[in-house]
C-alpha positions, 0 to 999 in steps of 0.5 A: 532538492532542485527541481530537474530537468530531468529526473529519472527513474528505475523499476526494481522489478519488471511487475504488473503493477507497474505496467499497469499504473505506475509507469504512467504515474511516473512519467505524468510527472513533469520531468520525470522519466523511467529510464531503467527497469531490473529484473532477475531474469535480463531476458525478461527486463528486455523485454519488458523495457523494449514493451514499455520504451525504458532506455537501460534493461538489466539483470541484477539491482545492483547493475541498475543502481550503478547507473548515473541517470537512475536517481530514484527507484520504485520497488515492486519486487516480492515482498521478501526482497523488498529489505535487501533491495531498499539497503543497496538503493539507500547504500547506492544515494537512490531515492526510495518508493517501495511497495507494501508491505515493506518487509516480512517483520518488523525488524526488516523493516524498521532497519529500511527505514533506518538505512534510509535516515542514515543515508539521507534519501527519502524514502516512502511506501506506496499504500495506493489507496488512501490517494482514491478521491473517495477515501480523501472525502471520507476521512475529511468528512470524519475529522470534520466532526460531520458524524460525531465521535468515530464508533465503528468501521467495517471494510468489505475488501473481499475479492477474486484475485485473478490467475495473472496475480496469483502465483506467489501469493497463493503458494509461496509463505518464503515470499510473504504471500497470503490474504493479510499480506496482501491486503488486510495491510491495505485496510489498516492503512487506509483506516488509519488514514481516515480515522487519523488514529492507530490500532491497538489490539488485533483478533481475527479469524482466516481459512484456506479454502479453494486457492491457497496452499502452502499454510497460507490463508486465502480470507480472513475476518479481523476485528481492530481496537484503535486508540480512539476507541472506535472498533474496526471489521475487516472482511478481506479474501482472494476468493470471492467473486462478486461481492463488491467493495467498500468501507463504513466509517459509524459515528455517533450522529451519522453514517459515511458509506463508500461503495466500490472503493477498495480498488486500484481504480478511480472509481466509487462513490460516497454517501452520507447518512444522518438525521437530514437523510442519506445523500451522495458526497461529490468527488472528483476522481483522479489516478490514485498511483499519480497522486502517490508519486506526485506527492513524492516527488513534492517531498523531494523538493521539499514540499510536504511529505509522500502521501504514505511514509515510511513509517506508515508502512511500518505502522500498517506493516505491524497491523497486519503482523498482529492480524496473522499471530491472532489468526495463528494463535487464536487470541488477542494481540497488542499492538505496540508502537514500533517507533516506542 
């Protein structure tokens, strides 16, 4: 693609992730404009235009995507409109960065991707977290061989999710709602970005303790094989308060430790640990959500690939499904390649 003047771009869901971090993400891209936002309610997408200067407000995605000066759409809609919402903007010639988790199964998502393939038009998922400063640091640390062969990691990403955010999460299974969904897809991408390698095998145990309802679980505790071999713990919650976040990547000859690094935030810091003794790893932070569209936009022109791709949405979307069958089922589940 020939770099624009000007390039514009559509919010398939007037969200809070957006308002938050995206819009400015867009929009700190030279050229680059947000000039349309759709919401199923046209009321409250022009409200939510008017409050962040979007030009064109509609009330349906396919009014949006009707639009000549939308070239490419970011959806962050709930997760199971995320399918239809991405064939119509793949149908419609639109370039396509969804939000995680792509789709409710497998099936859906795979045949997002398909659609997109079919219709010529990029298309990537927005795992935000594998573009923090912190966990570019640790996985070149991890392929540099600084701690020998990987062994074990352990995720802390157990959090109290604020009323603002609850909702759908905490009450509607229709929706894909749910701790696993939510965010145990987010440590198996982020895994799977620094320990450059795929899970295989799945256990895990969840709870439904003081927020969620409707057979959806508020924390869970998995444990991943990778085909590396290394072992994998995840501990993830919408209801703990203040324990903190962070990863540790063991290898055989040293330690990585990130502290307060599960965030949306350019924040948190890295420590390695081996036989010298325990010293702090130099980042230089930046806006996660910038780095993600950024990385986009380049594979537009035909400079590399989006930081996350569509199949690695697949591929953590998988994770997570397998994460919820062995809670459901009480055993073991393999992970099998989806692009096999």
């Amino acid at each position: 693609m020939s770099q624009e003047n000007s390039f514009g771009w559509g919010l398939i869901g007037a969200s809070t992730i957006a308002a938050e971090h995206m819009i400015a993400a867009l929009r700190a891209q030279p050229g680059h404009e947000v000039v349309a936002v759709a919401s199923s309610s046209a009321e409250r997408a022009r409200a939510y235009a008017e409050r962040h200067g979007i030009a064109a407000a509609y009330g349906s995605v396919a009014a949006l995507l009707a639009d000549p000066a939308v070239q490419a759409v970011y959806i962050s809609t709930t997760n199971e409109l995320h399918h239809d919402q991405v064939l119509a903007a793949a149908a419609a010639g639109k370039q396509v960065l969804c939000e995680k988790p792509l789709a409710l199964n497998l099936a859906d998502a795979l045949a997002m991707v398909k659609a997109c393939r079919d219709a010529g038009v990029l298309m990537a998922t927005n795992h935000h977290l594998r573009n923090a400063a912190t966990h570019r640091k640790i996985r070149d640390l991890v392929q540099a061989g600084v701690i020998g062969k990987p062994l074990f990691a352990r995720v802390f990403h157990a959090v109290f999710l604020p009323p603002h955010l609850q909702g759908w999460r905490i009450d509607k299974p229709q929706a894909g709602g749910g701790v696993i969904l939510d965010i145990t897809v987010h440590d198996a991408d982020t895994l799977r970005f620094i320990l450059d390698a795929e899970p295989v095998e799945a256990v895990g145990l969840s709870q439904s303790t003081s927020m969620a309802s409707q057979g959806l679980e508020d924390g869970v505790m998995a444990v991943l094989r990778f085909d590396n071999g290394t072992l994998a713990q995840l501990h993830d919650a919408f209801t703990v308060k203040h324990g903190g976040t962070g990863i540790e990547i063991h290898g055989e000859t040293g330690s990585i430790v990130g502290r307060n690094v599960m965030t949306q935030q350019p924040v948190g810091e890295v420590l390695l640990r081996t036989a010298a003794g325990e010293q702090g790893v130099p980042v230089e932070h930046e806006s996660l959500y910038a780095r993600s569209v950024a990385a986009f936009c380049a594979a537009l022109r035909g400079e590399g690939a989006p930081a996350a791709t569509a199949e690695d949405g697949v591929r953590s979307l998988a994770t997570a499904l397998a994460v919820a069958e062995a809670c459901r089922d009480g055993r073991a589940v393999r992970i099998a390649n989806p692009f096999a």
